[in-house]
N, C-alpha and C positions, 0 to 999 in steps of 0.2 A: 365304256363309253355310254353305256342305257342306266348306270347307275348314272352317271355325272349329267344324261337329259330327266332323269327321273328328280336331282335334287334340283334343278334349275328350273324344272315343270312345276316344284315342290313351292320354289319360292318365287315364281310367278304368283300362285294360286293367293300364297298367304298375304304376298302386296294387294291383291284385287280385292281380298275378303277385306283388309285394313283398311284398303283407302274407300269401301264400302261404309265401315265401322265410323273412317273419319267425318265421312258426308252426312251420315244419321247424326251423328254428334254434334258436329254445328247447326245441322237444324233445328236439333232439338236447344242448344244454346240460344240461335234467334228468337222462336219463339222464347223460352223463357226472357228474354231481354227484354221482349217484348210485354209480355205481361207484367215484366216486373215496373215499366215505364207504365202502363197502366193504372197499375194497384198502385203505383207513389202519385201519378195524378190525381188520384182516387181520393186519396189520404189526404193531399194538398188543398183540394177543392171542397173536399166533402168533412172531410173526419174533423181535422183540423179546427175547420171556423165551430164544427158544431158541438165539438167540445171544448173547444173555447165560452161557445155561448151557454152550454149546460153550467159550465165553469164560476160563470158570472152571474147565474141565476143561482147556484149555492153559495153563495160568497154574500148575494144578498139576500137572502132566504134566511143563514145564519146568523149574518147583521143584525137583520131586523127583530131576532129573536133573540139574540145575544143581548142589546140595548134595549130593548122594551122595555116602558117603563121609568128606565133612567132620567135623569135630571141631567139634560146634556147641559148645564151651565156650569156641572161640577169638572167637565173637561174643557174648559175654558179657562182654567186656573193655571 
């Protein structure tokens, strides 16, 4: 009988450590969820337009070096 409370003592213990283990776990999931809804606002708001804008000023940066000089009336043909 004190074996059969010793293994039901056993596997109370290991339920409470688990569902101990499972509460940390989603915490820690929240937060990450959380941060990762952050860093994509981050990216959406910030990164985004201003490499976009970086983008557009080597595009014309290159242009304007690329055709310098040129006879734009020979691209008129």
């Amino acid at each position: 009988m004190a074996d059969r409370e010793d293994y039901v003592d056993e596997a109370k213990r290991r339920i409470a450590h688990l569902s101990y283990k499972l509460e940390e776990a989603q915490d820690r999931i929240r937060k990450l969820e959380y941060n990762n809804a952050e860093l994509q606002r981050w990216t959406n708001d910030i990164c985004v337009p201003k490499l976009q804008e970086l983008s557009d000023e080597l595009t014309s940066r290159y242009n304007s070096k690329k055709y310098r000089g040129q006879n734009w009336n020979d691209y008129n043909k």
